[in-house]
PyMOL CGO cylinders between C-alpha atoms (Angstrom):
from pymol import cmd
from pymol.cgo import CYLINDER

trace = [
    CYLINDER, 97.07, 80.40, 108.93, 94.03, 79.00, 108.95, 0.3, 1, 1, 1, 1, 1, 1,
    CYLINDER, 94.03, 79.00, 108.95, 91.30, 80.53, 106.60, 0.3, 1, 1, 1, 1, 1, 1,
    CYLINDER, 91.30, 80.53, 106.60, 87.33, 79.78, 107.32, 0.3, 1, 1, 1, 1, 1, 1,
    CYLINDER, 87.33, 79.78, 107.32, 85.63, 79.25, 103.99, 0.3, 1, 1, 1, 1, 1, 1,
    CYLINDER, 85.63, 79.25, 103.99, 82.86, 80.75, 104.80, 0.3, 1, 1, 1, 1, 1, 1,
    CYLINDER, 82.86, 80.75, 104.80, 85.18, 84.26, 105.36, 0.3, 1, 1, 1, 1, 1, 1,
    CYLINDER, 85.18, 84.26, 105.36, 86.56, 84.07, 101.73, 0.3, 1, 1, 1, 1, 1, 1,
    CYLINDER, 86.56, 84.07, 101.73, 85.64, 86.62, 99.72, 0.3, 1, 1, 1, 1, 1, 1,
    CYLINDER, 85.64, 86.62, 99.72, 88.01, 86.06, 96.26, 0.3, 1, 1, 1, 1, 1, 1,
    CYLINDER, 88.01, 86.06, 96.26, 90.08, 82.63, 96.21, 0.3, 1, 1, 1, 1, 1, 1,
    CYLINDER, 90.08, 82.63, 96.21, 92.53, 83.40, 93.35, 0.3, 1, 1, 1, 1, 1, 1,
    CYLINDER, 92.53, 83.40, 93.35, 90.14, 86.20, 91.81, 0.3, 1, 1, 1, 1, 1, 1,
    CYLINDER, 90.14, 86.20, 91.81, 91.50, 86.99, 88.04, 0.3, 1, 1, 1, 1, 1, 1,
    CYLINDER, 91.50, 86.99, 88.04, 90.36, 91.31, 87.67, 0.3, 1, 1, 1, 1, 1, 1,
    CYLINDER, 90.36, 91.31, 87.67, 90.81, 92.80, 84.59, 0.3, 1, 1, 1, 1, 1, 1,
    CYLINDER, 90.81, 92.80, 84.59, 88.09, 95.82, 85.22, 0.3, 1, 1, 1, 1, 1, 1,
    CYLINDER, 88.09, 95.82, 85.22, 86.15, 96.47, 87.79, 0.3, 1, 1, 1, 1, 1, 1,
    CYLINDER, 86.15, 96.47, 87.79, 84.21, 94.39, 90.24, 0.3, 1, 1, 1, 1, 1, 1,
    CYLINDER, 84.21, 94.39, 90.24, 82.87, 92.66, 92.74, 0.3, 1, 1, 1, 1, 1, 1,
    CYLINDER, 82.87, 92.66, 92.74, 84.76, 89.83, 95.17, 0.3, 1, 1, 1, 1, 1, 1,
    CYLINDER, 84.76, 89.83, 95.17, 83.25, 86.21, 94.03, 0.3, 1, 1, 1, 1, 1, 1,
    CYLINDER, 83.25, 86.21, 94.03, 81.94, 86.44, 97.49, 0.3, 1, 1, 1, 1, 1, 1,
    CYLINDER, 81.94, 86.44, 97.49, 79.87, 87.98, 100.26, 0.3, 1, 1, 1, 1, 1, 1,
    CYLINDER, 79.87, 87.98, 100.26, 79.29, 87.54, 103.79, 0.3, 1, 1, 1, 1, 1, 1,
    CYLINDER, 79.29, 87.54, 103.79, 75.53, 87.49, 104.44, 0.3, 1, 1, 1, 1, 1, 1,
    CYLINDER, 75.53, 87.49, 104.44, 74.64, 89.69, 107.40, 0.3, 1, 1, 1, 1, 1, 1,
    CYLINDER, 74.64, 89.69, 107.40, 70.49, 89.12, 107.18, 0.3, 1, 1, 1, 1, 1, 1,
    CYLINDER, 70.49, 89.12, 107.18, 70.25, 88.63, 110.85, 0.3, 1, 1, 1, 1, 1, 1,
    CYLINDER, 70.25, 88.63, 110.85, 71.27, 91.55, 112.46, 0.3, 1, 1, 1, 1, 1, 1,
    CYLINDER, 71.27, 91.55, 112.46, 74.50, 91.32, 114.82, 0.3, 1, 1, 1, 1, 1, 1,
    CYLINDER, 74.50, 91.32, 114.82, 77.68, 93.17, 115.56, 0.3, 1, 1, 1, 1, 1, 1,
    CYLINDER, 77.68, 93.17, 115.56, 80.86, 92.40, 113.57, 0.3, 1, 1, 1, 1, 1, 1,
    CYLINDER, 80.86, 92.40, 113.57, 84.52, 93.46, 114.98, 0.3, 1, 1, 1, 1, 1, 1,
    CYLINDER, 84.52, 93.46, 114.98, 83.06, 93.87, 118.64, 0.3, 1, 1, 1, 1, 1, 1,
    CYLINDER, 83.06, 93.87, 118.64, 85.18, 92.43, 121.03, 0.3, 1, 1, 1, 1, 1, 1,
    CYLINDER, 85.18, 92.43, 121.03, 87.44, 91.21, 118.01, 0.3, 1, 1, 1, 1, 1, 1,
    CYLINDER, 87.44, 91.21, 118.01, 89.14, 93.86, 116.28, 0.3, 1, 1, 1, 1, 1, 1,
    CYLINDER, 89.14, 93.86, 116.28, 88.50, 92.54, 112.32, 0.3, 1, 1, 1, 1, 1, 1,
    CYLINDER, 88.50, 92.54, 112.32, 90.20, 93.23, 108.80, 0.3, 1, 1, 1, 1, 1, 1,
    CYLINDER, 90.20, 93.23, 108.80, 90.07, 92.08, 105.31, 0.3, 1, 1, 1, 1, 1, 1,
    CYLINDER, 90.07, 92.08, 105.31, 93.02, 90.56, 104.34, 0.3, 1, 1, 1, 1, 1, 1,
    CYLINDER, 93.02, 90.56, 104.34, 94.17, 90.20, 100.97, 0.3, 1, 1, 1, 1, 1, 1,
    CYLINDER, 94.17, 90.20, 100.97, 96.74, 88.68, 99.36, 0.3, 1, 1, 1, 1, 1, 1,
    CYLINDER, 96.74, 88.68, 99.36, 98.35, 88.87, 95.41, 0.3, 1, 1, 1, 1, 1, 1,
    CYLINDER, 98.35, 88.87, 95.41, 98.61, 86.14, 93.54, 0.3, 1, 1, 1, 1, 1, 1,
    CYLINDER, 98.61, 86.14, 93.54, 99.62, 87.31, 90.56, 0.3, 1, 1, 1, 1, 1, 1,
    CYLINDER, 99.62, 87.31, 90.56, 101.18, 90.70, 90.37, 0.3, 1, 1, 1, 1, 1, 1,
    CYLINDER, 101.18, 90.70, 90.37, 99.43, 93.84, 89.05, 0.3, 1, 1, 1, 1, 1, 1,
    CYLINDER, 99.43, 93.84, 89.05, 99.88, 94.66, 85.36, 0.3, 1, 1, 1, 1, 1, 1,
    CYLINDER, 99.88, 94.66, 85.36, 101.87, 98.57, 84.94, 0.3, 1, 1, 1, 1, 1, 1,
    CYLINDER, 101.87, 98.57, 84.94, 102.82, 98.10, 81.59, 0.3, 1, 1, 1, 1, 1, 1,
    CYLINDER, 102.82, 98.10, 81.59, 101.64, 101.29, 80.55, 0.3, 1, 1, 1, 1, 1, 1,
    CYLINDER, 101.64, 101.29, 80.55, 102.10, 103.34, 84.19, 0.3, 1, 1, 1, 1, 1, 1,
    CYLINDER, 102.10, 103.34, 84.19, 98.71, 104.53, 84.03, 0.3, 1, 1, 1, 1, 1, 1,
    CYLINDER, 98.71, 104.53, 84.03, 97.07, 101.48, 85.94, 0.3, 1, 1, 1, 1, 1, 1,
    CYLINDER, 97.07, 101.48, 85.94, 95.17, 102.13, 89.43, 0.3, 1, 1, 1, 1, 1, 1,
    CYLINDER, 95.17, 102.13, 89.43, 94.03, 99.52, 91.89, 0.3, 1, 1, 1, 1, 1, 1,
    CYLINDER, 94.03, 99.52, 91.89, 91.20, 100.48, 94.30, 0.3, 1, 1, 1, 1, 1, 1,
    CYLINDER, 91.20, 100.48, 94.30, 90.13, 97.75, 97.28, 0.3, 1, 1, 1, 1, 1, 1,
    CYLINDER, 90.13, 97.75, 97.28, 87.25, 98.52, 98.92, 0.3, 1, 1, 1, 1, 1, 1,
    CYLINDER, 87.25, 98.52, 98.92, 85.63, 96.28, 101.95, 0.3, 1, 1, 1, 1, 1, 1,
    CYLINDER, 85.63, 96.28, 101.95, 81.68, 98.10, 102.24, 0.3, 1, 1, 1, 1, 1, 1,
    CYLINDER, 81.68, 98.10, 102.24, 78.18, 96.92, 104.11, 0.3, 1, 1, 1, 1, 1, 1,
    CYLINDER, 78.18, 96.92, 104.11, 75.81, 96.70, 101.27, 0.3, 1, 1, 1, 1, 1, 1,
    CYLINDER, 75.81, 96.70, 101.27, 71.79, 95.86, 101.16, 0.3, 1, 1, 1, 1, 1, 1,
    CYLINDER, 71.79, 95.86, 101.16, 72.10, 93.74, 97.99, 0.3, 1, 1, 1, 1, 1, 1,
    CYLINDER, 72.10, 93.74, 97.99, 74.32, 90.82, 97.20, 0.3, 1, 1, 1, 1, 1, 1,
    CYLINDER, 74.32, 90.82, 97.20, 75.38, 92.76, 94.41, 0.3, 1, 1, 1, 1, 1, 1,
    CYLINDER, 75.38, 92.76, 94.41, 76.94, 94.75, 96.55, 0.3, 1, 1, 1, 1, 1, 1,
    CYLINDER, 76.94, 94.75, 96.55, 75.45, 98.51, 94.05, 0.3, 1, 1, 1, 1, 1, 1,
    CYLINDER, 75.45, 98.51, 94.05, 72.99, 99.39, 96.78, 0.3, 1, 1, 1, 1, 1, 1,
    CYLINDER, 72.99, 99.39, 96.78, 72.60, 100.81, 100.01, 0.3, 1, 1, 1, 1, 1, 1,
    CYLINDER, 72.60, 100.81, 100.01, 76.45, 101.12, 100.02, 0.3, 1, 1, 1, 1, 1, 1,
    CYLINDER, 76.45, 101.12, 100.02, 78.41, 101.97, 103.35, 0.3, 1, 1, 1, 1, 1, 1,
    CYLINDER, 78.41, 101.97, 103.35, 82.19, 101.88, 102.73, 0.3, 1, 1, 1, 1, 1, 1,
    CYLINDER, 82.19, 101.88, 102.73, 84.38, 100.46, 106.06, 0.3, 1, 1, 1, 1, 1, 1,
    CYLINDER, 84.38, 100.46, 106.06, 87.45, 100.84, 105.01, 0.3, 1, 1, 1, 1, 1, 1,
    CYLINDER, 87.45, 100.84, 105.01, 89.94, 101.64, 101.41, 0.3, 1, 1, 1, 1, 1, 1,
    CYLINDER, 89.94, 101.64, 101.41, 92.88, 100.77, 100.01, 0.3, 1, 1, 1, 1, 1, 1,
    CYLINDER, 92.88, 100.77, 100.01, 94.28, 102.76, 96.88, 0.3, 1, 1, 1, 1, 1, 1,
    CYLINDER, 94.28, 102.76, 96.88, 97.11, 101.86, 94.88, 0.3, 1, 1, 1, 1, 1, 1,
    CYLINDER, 97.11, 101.86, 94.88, 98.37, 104.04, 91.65, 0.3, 1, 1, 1, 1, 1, 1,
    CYLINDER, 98.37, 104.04, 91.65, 100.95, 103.40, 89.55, 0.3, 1, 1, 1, 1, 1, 1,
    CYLINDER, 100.95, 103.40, 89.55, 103.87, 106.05, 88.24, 0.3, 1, 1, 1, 1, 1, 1,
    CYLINDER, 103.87, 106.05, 88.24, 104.02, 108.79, 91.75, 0.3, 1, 1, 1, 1, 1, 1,
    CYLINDER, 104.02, 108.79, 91.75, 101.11, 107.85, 93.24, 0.3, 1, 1, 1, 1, 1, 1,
    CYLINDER, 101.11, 107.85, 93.24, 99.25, 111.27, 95.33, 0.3, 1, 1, 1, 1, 1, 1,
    CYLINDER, 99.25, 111.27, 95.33, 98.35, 111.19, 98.50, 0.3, 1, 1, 1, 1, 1, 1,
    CYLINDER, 98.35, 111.19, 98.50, 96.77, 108.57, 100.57, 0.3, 1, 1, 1, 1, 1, 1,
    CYLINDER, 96.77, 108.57, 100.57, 97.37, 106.33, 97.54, 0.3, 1, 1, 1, 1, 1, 1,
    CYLINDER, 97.37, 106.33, 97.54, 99.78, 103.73, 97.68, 0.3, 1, 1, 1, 1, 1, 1,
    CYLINDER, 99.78, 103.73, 97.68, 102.55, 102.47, 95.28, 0.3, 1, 1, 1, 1, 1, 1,
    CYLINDER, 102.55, 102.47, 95.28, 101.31, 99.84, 93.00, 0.3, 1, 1, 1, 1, 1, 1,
    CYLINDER, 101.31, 99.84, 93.00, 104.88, 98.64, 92.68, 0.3, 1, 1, 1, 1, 1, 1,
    CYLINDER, 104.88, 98.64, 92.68, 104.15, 96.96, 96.05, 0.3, 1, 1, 1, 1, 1, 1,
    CYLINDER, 104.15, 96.96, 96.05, 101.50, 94.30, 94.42, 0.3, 1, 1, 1, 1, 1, 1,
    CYLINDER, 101.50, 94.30, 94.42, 103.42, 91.74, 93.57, 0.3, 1, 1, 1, 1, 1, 1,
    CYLINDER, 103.42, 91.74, 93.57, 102.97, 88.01, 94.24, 0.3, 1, 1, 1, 1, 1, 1,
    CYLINDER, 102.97, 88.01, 94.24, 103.15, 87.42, 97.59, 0.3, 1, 1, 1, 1, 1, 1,
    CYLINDER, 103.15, 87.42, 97.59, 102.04, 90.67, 98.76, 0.3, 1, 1, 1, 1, 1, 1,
    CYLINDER, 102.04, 90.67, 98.76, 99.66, 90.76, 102.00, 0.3, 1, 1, 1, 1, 1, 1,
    CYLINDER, 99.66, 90.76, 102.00, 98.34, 93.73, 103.17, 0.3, 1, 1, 1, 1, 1, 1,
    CYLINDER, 98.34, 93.73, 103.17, 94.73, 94.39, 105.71, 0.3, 1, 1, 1, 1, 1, 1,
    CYLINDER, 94.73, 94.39, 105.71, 92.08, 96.84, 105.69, 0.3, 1, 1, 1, 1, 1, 1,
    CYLINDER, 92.08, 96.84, 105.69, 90.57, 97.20, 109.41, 0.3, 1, 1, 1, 1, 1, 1,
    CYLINDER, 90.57, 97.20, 109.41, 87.21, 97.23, 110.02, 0.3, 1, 1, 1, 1, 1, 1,
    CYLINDER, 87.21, 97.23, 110.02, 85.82, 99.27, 112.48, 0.3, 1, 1, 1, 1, 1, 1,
    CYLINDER, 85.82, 99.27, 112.48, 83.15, 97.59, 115.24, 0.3, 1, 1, 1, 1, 1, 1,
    CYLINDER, 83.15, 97.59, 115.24, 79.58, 97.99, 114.58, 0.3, 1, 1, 1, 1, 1, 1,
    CYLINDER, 79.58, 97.99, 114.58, 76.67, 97.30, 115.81, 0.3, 1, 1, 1, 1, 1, 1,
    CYLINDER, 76.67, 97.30, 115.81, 73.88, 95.32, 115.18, 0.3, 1, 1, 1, 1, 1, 1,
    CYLINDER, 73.88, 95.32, 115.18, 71.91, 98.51, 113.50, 0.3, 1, 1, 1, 1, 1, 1,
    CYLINDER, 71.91, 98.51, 113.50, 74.41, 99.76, 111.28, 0.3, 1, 1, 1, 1, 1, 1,
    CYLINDER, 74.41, 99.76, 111.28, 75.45, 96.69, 109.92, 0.3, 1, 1, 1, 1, 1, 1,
    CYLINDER, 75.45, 96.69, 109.92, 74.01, 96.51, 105.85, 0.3, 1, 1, 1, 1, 1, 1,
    CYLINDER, 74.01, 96.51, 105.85, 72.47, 93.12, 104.77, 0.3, 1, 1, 1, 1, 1, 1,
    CYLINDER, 72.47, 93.12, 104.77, 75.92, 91.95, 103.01, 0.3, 1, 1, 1, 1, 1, 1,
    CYLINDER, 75.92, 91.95, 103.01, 79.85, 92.39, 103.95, 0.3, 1, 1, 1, 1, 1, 1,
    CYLINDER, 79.85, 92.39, 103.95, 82.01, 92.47, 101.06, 0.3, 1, 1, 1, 1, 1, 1,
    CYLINDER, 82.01, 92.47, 101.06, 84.58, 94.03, 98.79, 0.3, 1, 1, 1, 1, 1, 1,
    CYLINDER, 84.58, 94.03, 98.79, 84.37, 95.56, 95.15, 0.3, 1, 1, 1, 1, 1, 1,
    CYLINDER, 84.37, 95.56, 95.15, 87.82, 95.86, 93.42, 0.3, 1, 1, 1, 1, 1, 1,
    CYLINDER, 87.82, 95.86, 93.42, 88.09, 99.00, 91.04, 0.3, 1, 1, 1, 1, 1, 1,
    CYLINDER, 88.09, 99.00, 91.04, 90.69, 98.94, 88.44, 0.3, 1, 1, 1, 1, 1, 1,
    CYLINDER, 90.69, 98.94, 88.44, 91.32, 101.91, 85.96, 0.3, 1, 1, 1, 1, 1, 1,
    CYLINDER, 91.32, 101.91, 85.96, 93.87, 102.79, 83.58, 0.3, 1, 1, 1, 1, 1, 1,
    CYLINDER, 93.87, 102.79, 83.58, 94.99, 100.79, 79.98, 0.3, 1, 1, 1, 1, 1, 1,
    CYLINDER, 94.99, 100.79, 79.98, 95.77, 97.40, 80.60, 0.3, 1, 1, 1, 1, 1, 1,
    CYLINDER, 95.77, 97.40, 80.60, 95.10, 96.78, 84.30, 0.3, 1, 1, 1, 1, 1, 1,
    CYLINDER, 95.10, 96.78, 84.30, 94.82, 93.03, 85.71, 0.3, 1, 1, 1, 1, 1, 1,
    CYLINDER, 94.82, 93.03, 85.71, 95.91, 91.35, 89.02, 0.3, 1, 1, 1, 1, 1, 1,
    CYLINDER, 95.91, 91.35, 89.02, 94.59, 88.14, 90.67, 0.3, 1, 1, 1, 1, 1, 1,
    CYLINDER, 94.59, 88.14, 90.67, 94.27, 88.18, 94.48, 0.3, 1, 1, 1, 1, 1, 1,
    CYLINDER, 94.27, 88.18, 94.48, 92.42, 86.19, 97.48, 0.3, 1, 1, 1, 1, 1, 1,
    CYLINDER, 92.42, 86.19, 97.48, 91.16, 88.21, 100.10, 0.3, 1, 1, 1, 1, 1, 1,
    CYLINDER, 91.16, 88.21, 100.10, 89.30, 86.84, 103.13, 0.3, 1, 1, 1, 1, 1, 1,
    CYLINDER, 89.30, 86.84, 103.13, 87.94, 88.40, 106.73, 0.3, 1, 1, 1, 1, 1, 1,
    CYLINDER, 87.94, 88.40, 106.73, 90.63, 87.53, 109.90, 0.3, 1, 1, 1, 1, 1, 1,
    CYLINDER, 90.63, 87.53, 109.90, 91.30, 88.44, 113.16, 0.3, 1, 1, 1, 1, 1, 1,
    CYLINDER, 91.30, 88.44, 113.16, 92.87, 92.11, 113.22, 0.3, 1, 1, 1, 1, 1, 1,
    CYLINDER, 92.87, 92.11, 113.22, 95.59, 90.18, 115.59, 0.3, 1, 1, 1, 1, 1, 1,
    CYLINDER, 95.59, 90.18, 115.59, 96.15, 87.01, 113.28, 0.3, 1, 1, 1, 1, 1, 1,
    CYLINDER, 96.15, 87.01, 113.28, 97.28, 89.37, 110.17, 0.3, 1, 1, 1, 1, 1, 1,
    CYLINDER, 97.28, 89.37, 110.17, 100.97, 88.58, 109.63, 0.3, 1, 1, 1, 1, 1, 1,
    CYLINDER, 100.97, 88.58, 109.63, 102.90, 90.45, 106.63, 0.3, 1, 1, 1, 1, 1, 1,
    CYLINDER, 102.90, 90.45, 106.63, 105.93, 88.79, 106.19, 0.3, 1, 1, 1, 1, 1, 1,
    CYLINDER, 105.93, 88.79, 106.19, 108.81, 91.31, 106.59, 0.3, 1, 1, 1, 1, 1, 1,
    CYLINDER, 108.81, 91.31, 106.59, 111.73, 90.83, 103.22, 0.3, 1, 1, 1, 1, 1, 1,
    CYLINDER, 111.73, 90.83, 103.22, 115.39, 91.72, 103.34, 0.3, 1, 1, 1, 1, 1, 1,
    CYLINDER, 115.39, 91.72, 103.34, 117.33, 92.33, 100.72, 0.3, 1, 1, 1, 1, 1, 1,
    CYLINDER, 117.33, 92.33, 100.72, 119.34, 89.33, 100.92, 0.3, 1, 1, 1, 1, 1, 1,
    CYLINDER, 119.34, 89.33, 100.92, 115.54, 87.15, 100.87, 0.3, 1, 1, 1, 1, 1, 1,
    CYLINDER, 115.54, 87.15, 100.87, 115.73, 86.15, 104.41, 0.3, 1, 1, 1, 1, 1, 1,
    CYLINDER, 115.73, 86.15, 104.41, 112.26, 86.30, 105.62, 0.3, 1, 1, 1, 1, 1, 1,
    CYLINDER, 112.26, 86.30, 105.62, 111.28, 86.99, 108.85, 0.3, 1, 1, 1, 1, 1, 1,
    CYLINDER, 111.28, 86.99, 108.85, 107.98, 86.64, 110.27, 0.3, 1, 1, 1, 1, 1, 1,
]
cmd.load_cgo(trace, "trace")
């Protein structure tokens, strides 16, 4: 796959608390994104996700803001949650972030309007000891592959 730099949002990001992707799509001109083109942010784990204590939490979420910053005039598109121990409900296993791992938020079409000055994502981690490196970048909805593993490591995809 083929990944425009200008869609890259973390390349090999190192998190050990909370924030924001390296960077952000500027949106100042306002225009549509995911019309025509269903979109998602992709993201991908380069290193896996510390659970040494099983109190870790991952949160990935891809938001319109009005600031770079990406703390004002918030409008979340889409969420990805990931707890370690028994995760509750929508909240995903964090045993499943390990190198390698791919998974995609959709985002939903907008229009021109709606759209905030800046697309990007903020990474929330909580818990004791939480770190995890990962590369996330905007794709065609269509162009998102995930790899499919067997147990006996033949991958098919």
């Amino acid at each position: 796959m083929i990944i425009d730099k200008l869609l890259k949002l973390s390349d090999a990001q190192a998190l050990t608390a909370t924030a924001v992707a390296t960077n952000v799509i500027p949106l100042e001109t306002a225009r549509s994104v995911g019309n025509g083109e269903p979109l998602a942010a992709v993201f991908s784990v380069g290193v896996a996700a510390d659970q040494t204590t099983g109190d870790e939490d991952y949160t990935f979420d891809v938001k319109y803001a009005s600031a770079a910053t990406m703390d004002a005039g918030e409008q979340l598109l889409g969420r990805a949650i990931f707890e370690s121990g028994t995760p509750t409900a929508p909240a995903l296993n964090a045993d499943q972030l390990v190198a390698g791992f791919v998974f995609a938020i959709p985002l939903p079409p907008t229009n021109a309007d709606g759209d905030g000055d800046f697309l990007g994502v903020e990474y929330t981690l909580a818990g004791t000891s939480p770190t995890i490196t990962v590369d996330a970048w905007i794709a065609p909805l269509k162009d998102v592959t995930v790899p499919v593993l067997y147990a006996d490591n033949v991958t098919i995809g």
